[in-house]
C-alpha positions as CSV (number, residue, x, y, z in Angstrom):
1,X,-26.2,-163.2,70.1
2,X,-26.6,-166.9,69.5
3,X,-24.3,-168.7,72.2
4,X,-20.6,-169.7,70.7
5,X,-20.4,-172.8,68.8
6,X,-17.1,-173.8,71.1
7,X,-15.1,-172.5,74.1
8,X,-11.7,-174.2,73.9
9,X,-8.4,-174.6,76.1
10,X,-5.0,-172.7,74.9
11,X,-2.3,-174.6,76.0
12,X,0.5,-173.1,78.3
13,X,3.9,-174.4,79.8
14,X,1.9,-174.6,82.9
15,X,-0.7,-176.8,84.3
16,X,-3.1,-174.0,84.2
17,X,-6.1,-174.2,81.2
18,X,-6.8,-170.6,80.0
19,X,-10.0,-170.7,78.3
20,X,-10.5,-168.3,75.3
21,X,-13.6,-166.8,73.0
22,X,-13.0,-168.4,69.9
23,X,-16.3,-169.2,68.3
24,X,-15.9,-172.2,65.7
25,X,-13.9,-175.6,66.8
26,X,-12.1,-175.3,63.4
27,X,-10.1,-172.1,64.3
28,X,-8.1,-174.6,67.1
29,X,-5.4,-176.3,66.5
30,X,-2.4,-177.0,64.5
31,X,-1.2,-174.3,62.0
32,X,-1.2,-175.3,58.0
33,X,0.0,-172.9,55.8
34,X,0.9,-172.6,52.2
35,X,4.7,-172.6,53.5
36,X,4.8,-174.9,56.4
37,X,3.0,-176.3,59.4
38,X,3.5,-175.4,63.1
39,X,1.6,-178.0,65.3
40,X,-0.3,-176.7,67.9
41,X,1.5,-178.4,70.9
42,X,4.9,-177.1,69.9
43,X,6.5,-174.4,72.3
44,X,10.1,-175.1,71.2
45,X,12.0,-171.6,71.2
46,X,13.2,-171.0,68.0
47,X,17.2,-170.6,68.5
48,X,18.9,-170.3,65.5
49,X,18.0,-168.7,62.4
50,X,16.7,-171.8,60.3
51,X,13.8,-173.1,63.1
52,X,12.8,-169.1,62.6
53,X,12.6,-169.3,58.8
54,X,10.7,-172.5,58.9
55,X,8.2,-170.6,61.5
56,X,8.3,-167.6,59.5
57,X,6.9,-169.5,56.2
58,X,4.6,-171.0,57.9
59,X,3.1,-167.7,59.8
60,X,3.0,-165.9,56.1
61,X,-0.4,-165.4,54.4
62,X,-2.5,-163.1,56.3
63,X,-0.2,-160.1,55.9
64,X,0.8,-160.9,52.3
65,X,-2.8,-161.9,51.2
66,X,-4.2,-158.3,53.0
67,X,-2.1,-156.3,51.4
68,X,-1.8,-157.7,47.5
69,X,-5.2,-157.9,48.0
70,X,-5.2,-154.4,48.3
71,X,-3.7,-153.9,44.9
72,X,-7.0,-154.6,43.5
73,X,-9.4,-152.8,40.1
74,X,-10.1,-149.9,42.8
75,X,-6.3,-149.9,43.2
76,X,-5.0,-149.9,39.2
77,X,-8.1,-147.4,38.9
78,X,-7.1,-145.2,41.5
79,X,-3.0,-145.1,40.5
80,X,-3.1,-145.2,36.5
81,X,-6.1,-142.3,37.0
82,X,-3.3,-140.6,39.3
83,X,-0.5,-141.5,36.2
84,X,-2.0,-139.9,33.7
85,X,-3.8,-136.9,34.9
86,X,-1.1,-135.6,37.5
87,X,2.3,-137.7,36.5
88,X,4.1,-138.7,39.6
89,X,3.4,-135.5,41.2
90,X,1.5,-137.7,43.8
91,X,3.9,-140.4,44.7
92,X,4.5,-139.0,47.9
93,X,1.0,-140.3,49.3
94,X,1.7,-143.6,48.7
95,X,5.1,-142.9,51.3
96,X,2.8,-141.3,53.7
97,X,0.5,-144.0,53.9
98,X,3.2,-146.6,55.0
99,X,3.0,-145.8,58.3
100,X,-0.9,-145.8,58.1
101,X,-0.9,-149.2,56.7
102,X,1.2,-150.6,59.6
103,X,-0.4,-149.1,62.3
104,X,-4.2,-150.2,61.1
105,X,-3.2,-154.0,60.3
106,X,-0.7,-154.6,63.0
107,X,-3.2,-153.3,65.3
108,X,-6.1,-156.0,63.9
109,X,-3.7,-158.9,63.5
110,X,-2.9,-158.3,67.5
111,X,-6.6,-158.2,68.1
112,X,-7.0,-161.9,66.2
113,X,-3.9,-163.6,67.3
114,X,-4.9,-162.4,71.1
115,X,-8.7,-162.2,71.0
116,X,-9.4,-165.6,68.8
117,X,-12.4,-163.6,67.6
118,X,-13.3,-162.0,64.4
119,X,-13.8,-157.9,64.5
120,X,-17.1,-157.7,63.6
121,X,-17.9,-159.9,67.0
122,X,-16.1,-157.7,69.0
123,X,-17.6,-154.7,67.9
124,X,-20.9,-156.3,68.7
125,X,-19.6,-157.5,72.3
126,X,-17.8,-154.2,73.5
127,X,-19.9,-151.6,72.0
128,X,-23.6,-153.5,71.7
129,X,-26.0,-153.9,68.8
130,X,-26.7,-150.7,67.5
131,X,-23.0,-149.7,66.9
132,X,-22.3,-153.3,66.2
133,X,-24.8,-153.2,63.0
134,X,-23.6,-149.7,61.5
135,X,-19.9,-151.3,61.2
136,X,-21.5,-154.4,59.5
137,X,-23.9,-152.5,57.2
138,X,-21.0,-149.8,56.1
139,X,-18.7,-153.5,55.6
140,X,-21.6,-155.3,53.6
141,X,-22.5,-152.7,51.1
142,X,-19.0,-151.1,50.4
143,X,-18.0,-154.9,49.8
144,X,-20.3,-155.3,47.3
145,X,-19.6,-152.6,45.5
146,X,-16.0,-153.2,46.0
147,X,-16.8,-156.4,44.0
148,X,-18.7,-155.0,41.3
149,X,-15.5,-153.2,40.9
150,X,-12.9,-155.8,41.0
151,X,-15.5,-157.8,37.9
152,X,-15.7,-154.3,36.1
153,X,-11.8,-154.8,36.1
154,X,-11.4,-158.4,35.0
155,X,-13.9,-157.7,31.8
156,X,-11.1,-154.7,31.3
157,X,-8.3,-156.9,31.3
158,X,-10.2,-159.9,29.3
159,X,-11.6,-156.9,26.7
160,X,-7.9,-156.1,26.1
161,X,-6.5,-159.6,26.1
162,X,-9.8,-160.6,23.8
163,X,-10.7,-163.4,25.6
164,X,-15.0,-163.2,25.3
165,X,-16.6,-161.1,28.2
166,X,-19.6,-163.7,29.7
167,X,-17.1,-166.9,29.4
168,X,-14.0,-165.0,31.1
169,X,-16.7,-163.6,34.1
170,X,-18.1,-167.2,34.6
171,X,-14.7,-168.6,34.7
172,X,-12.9,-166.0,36.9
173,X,-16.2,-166.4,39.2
174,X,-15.9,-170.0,39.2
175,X,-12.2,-170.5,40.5
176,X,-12.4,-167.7,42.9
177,X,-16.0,-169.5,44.6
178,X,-14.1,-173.0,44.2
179,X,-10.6,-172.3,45.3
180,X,-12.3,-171.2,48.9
181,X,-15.0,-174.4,49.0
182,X,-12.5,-177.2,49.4
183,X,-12.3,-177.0,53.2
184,X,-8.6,-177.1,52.6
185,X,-7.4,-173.8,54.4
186,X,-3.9,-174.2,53.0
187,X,-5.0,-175.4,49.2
188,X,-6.5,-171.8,49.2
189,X,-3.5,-170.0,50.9
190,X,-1.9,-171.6,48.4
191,X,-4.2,-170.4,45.6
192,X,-3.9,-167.0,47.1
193,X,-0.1,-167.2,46.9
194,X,-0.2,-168.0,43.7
195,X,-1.8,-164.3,43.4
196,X,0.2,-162.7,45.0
197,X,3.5,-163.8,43.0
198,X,0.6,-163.0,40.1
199,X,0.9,-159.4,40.8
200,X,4.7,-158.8,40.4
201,X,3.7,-159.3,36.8
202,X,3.7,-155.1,37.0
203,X,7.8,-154.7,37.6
204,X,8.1,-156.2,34.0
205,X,5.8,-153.2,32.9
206,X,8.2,-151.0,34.5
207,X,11.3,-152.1,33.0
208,X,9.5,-152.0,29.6
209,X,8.3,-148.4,30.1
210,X,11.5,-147.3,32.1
211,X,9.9,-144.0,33.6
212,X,12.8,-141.5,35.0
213,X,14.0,-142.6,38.6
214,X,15.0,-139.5,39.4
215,X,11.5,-137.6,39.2
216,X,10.4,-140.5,40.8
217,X,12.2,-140.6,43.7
218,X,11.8,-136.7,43.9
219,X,8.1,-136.9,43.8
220,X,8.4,-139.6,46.5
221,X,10.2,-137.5,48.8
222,X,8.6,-133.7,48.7
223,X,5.1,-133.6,48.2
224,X,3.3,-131.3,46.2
225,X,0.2,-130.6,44.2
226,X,0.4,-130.6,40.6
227,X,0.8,-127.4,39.0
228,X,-3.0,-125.5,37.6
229,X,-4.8,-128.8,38.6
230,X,-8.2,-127.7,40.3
231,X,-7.1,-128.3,44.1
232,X,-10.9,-129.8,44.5
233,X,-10.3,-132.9,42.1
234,X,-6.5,-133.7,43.3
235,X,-8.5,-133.9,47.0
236,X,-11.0,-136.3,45.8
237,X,-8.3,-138.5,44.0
238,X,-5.9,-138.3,47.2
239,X,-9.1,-139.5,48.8
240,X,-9.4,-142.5,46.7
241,X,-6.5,-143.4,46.8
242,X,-6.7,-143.1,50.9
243,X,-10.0,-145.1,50.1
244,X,-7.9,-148.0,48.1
245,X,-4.7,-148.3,50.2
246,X,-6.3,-148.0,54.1
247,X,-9.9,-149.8,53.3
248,X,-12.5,-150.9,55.8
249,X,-12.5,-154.7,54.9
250,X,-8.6,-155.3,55.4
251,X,-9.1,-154.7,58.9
252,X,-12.6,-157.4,59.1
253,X,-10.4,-159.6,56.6
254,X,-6.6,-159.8,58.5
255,X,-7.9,-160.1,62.1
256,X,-10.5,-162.8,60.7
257,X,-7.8,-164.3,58.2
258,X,-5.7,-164.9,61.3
259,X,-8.1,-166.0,63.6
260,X,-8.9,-169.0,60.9
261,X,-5.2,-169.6,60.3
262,X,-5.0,-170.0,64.0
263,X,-2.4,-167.8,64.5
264,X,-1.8,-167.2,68.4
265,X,0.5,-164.2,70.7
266,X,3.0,-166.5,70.5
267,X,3.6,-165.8,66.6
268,X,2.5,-161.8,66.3
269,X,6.7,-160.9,65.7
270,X,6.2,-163.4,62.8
271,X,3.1,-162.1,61.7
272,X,4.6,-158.4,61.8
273,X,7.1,-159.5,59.3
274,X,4.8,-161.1,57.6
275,X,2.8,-157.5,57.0
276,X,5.7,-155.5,56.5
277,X,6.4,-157.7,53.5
278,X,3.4,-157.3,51.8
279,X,3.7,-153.5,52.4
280,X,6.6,-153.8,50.7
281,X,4.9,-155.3,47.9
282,X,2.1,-153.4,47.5
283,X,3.5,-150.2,47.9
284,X,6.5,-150.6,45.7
285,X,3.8,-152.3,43.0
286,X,1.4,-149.1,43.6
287,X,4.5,-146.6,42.4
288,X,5.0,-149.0,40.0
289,X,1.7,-148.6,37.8
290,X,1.6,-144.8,38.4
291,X,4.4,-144.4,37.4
292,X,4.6,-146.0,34.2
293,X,0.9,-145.0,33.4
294,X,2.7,-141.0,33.9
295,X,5.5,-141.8,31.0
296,X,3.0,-143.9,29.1
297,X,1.2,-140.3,28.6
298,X,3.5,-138.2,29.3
299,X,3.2,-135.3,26.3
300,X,0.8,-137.0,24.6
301,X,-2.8,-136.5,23.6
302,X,-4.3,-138.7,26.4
303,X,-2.4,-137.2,29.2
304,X,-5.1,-136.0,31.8
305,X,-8.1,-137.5,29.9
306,X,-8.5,-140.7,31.8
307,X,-10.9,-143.3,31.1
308,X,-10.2,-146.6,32.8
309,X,-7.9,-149.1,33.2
310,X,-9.0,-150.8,30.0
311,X,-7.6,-147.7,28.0
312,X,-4.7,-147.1,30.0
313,X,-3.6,-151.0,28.1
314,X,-4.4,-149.1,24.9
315,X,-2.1,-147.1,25.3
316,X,0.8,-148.6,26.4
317,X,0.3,-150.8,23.2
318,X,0.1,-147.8,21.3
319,X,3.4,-145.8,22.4
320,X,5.5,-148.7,23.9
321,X,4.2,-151.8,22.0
322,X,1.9,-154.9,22.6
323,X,4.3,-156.7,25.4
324,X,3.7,-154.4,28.4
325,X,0.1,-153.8,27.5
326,X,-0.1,-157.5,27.8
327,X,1.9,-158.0,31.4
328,X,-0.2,-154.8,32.8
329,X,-3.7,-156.5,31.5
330,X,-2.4,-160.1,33.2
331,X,-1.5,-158.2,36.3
332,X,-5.1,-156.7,36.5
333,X,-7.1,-159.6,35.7
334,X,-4.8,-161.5,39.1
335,X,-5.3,-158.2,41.1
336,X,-9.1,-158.6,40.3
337,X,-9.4,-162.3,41.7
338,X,-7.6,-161.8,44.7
339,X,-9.1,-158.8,45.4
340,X,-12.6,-160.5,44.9
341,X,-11.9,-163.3,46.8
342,X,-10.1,-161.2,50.4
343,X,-13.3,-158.8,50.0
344,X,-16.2,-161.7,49.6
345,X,-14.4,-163.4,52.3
346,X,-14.0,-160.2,55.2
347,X,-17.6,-160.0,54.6
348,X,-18.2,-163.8,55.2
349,X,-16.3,-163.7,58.0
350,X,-17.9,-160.7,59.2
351,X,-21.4,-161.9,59.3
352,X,-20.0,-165.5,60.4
353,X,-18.6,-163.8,63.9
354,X,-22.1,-161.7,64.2
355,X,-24.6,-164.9,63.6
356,X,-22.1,-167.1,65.2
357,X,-22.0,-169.4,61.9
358,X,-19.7,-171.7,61.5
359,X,-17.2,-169.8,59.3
360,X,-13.6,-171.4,58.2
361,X,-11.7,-172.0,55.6
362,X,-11.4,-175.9,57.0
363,X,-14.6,-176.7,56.4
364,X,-16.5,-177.5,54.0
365,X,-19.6,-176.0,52.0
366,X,-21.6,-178.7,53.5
367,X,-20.6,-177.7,57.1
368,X,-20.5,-174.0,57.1
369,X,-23.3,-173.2,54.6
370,X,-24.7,-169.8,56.1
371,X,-20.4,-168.5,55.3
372,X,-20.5,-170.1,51.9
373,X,-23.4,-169.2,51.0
374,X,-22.7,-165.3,51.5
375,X,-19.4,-165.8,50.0
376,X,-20.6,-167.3,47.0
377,X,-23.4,-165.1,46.3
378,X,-21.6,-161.8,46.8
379,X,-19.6,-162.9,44.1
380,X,-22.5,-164.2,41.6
381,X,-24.2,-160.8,42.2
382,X,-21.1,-158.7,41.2
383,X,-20.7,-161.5,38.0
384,X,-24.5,-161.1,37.2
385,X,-24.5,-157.6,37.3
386,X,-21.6,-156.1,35.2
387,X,-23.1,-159.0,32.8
388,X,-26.3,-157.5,32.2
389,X,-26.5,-155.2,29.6
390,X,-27.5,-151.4,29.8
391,X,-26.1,-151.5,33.4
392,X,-23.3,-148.5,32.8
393,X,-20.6,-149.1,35.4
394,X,-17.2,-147.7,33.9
395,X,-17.0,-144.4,36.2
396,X,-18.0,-146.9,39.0
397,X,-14.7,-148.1,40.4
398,X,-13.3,-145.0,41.1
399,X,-16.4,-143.5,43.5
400,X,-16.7,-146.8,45.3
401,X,-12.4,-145.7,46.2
402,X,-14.0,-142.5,47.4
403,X,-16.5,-143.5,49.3
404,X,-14.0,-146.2,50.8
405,X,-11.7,-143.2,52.2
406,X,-15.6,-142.1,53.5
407,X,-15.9,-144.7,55.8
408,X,-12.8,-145.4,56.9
409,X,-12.5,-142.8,60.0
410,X,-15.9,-145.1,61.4
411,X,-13.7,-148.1,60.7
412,X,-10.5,-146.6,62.9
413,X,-12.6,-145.2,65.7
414,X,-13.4,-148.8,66.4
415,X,-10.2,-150.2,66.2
416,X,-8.7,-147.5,68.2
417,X,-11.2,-148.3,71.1
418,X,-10.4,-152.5,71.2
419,X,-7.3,-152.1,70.9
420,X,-7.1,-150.0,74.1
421,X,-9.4,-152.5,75.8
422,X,-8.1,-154.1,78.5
423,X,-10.2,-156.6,78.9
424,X,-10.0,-157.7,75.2
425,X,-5.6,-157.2,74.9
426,X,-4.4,-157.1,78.5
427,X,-0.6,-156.7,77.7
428,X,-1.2,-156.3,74.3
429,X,-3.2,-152.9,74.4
430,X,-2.1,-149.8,72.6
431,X,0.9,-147.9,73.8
432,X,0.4,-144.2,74.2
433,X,2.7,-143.5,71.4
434,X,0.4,-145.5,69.2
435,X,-2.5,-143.9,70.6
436,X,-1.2,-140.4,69.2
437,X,0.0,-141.6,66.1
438,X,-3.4,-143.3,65.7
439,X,-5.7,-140.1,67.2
440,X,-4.0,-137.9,64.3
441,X,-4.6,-140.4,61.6
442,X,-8.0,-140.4,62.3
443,X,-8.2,-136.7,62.5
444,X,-7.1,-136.4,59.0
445,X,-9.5,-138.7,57.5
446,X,-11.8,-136.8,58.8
447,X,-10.7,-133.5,57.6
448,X,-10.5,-135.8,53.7
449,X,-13.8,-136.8,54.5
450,X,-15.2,-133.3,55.3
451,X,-13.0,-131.7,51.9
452,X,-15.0,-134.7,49.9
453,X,-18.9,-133.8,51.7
454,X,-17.7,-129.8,50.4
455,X,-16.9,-130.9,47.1
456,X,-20.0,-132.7,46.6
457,X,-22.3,-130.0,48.0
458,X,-20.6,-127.4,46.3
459,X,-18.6,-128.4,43.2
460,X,-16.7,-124.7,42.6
461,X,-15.8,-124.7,46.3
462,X,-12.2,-122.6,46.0
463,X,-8.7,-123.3,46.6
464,X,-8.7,-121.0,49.8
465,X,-11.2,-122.5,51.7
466,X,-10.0,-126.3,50.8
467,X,-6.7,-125.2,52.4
468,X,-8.2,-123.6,55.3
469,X,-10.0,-127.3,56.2
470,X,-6.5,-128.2,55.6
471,X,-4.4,-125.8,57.9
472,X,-7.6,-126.3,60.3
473,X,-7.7,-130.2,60.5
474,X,-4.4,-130.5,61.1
475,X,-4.1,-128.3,64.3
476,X,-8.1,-130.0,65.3
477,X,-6.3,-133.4,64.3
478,X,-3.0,-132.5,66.9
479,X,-5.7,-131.7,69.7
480,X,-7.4,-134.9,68.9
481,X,-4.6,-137.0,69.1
482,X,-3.6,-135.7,72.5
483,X,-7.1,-135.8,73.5
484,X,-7.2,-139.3,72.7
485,X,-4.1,-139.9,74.4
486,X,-4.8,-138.4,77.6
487,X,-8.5,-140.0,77.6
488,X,-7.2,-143.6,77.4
489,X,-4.3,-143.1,80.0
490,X,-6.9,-141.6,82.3
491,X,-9.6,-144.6,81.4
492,X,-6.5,-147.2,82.0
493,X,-5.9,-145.7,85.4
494,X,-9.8,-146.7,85.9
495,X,-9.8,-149.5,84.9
496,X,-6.3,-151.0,86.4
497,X,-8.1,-152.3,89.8
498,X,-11.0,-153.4,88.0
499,X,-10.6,-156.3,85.2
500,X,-11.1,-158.9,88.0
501,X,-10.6,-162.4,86.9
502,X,-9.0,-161.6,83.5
503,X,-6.3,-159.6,85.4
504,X,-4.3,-162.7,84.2
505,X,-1.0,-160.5,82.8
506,X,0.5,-161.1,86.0
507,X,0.8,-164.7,86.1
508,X,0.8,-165.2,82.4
509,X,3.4,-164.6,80.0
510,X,2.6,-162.1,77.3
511,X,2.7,-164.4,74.7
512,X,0.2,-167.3,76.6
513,X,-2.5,-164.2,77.5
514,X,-5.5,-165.1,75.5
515,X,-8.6,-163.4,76.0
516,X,-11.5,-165.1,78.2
517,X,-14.3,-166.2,76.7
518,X,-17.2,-163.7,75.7
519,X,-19.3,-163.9,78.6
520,X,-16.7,-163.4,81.3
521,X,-16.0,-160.4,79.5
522,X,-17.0,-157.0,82.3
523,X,-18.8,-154.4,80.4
524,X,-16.6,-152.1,78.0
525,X,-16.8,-148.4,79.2
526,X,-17.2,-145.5,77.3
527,X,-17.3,-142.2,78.8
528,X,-20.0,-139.3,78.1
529,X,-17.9,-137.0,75.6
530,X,-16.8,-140.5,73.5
531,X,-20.3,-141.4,73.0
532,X,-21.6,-137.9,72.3
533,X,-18.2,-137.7,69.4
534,X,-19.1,-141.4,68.5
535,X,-22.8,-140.3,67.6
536,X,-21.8,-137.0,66.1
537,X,-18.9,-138.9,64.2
538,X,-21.7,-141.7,63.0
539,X,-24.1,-138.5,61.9
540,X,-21.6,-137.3,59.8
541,X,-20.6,-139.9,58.3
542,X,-24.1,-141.2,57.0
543,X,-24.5,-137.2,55.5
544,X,-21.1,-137.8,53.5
545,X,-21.4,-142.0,52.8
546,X,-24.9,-141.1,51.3
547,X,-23.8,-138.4,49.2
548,X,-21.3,-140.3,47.7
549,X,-23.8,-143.4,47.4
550,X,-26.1,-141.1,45.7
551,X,-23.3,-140.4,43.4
552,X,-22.5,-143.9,42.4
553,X,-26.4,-144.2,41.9
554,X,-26.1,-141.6,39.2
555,X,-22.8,-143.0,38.0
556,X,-24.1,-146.6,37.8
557,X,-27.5,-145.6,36.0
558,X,-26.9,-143.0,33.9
559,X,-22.9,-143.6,33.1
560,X,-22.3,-139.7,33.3
């Protein structure tokens, strides 16, 4: 690794300087968002319930900007493909994922608020080079096809809305390169605010379309398969939409995202509320849109013959008139722009942390050029490319879901590990409770991932042997968890007389502890049997990743 570009002080009540690891001078400092600004010398305690609002609007972004982000082409795909080949018979995995969604973000926005660095970094620091470049490579290329996707969705949207195909690429690629190249961190969290209120442009759909609340809060509540669907294509949608609602770059993007905004221990209860709101958002919009998609086609012709996005428009012109049609194709061109711009810039960030770049949102082109330069051509490459004719990339958006939900047990293994580092959280590790919950999730996404490889391999695998990965990942994902559990209460006990000079909880309050700088780090420790699973995981992995990789090859060239 290059050395860091800047070690800095953290102020505390106290005389004492605690040094930290952040990497680029511009992530110190006072706080500027969209909503407010908290300066960095102000430790006031916020007593009554208006100095909290003002901190509160100033702490949002990250969590908001994550998780509408979230609701991007993959996202519309995923839900109106779910809408009008299954109804609302699959609501209830957008419920279950709520808890997954807190636990993963709240996990990385506690590793940026008390680490100061970006994800990708720590990976490199705790677990070396060669586990440090399979997390980047997975991040890079599912990012890029993630941003072919979200540009297959905008010419969707400007199709429908007839607005010409290479003048609405270029201009959507244009603001979303210029509204992060001022070096004017809040003029872009205010751009990407702007988004965000962009995508409650989908509740209007639903008051159009009206689908029945009572089915829907029914289907919310008991899950269930839907009735003679093949049990082999409902696993590889619930996959997807895994893949679209839990995916690899919000956890590169929110710890970075907060790191830049400069967000400290002091604010994580803000920043948790922060989240939950845009989990709140996104969910509620992700029921929205399948659920309107399922009475759009409901009975009719088209009902289980989906095509894309594009078509689902179509349709609601066709049975419900030309008003939400035109609300639902405005509300995917904004999901496409924010989602382009929080995926080019996770990967920025990303490769910023690894090369020790310079790599902020408050600076400019000029001044962070390698950051730019990689956020900028990520998103000429996916402009260029669903551009250029011959290039057949309708069936795309809905593999590159897939192959998101692929790579996303890697993803979680990682995080699980930091954030029950000592040396990297000190008070702020993992609880055992979380570890559990987080050792089970990971299990399960396994036990997807493994369902997916089988389909692949063997496209008439049966309903019986689907649900006996099912019944059997379950109980292998309740050893796991417990497993997991017991490993890191054992490792803690270890480790408890043996952090040396970053043993710091003790005289620091919670809030103060930052984490030293990189190089006073001790060595992470991994025992024997987590390598040997790590390796074994990482195997796998590669086997299923490529076979779905292979598949968007065929999807991408051939269009079948």
């Amino acid at each position: 690794m290059n050395e860091v570009d800047a070690q800095a002080a953290d102020r505390a009540t106290s005389a004492q300087t605690i040094l930290t690891a952040v990497l680029d001078r511009a992530h110190l400092g006072d706080i500027h968002g969209a909503l407010g600004s908290i300066a960095e010398d102000d430790f006031a305690p916020r007593s009554n319930l208006r100095a909290r609002l003002q901190t509160l609007l100033a702490i949002l972004g990250p969590g908001l900007i994550v998780m509408v982000g979230d609701n991007d082409a993959g996202a519309f795909g995923t839900y109106t493909q779910a809408g009008q080949n299954y109804g609302t018979t699959l609501l209830w995995t957008l419920v279950l994922l709520i808890p997954v969604l807190y636990v993963n973000q709240e996990m990385v926005l506690r590793l940026g608020a008390v680490s100061g660095v970006g994800h990708a970094r720590l990976i490199f620091e705790r677990f070396g080079r060669f586990w440090g470049a399979f997390s980047v490579i997975d991040l890079f290329i599912l990012n890029a096809l993630t941003i072919v996707t979200e540009f297959i969705g905008i010419t969707l949207a400007l199709d429908y809305l007839g607005v010409p195909k290479l003048w609405g690429v270029v201009a959507a690629a244009a603001l979303v390169m210029f509204a992060a190249s001022t070096g004017n961190f809040r003029r872009f969290e205010r751009f990407a605010l702007m988004l965000v209120l962009g995508s409650f442009l989908v509740f209007p759909v639903l008051l159009f379309i009206h689908p029945p609340a009572g089915q829907m809060i029914q289907d919310m509540m008991v899950p269930k398969m839907p009735q003679g669907a093949a049990l082999n294509e409902v696993m590889l949608l619930i996959i997807a939409i895994v893949g679209t609602t839990v995916a690899p770059w919000q956890l590169f993007f929110q710890q970075s995202y907060v790191v830049d905004k400069r967000i400290t221990p002091r604010f994580i209860k803000y920043e948790r509320v922060d989240l939950m709101i845009g989990i709140a958002i996104v969910i509620a919009g992700a029921m929205a849109i399948m659920a309107f998609t399922a009475q759009t086609f409901a009975g009719q012709p088209e009902f289980g013959n989906f095509v894309n996005a594009g078509a689902v428009s179509a349709g609601m012109e066709k049975y419900f008139g030309k008003a939400p049609a035109i609300f639902f194709a405005l509300a995917l061109l904004d999901a496409c722009i924010i989602g382009a711009s929080a995926v080019s810039l996770s990967t920025a960030y990303a490769l910023g942390d690894v090369f020790s770049w310079r790599h902020s949102l408050h600076r400019k082109p000029t001044e962070a050029k390698g950051f730019y330069a990689i956020y900028c051509g990520l998103i000429v490459l996916a402009a260029v490319l669903v551009l250029t004719p011959g290039v057949q990339l309708g069936l795309l958006t809905s593999a590159v879901q897939t192959l998101a939900g692929v790579l996303l047990p890697g993803a979680t293994v990682f995080l699980l590990l930091l954030c029950n580092d000592k040396a990297v959280l000190g008070p702020w590790v993992n609880s055992r409770r979380l570890n559990l919950f987080t050792g089970g999730v990971v299990a399960v996404l396994v036990m997807l991932s493994v369902i997916l490889t089988g389909s692949v391999l063997f496209p008439g695998i049966s309903d019986t042997v689907i649900l006996s990965i099912l019944i059997g990942g379950s109980a292998v994902g309740l050893v796991t968890a417990l497993g997991v559990s017991f490993a890191q209460r054992r490792l803690r006990r270890q480790e408890a007389g043996n952090i040396g000079s970053i043993s710091r909880p003790a005289i620091v309050a919670n809030d103060k502890w930052r984490m030293p700088p990189l190089d006073q780090l001790p060595p992470a420790r991994l025992s024997l049997a987590s390598r040997i699973w790590m390796i074994v995981l990482r195997g796998y992995l590669i086997i299923a990743g490529s076979l779905v990789l292979f598949r968007i090859f065929q999807l991408a060239t051939s269009g079948t």
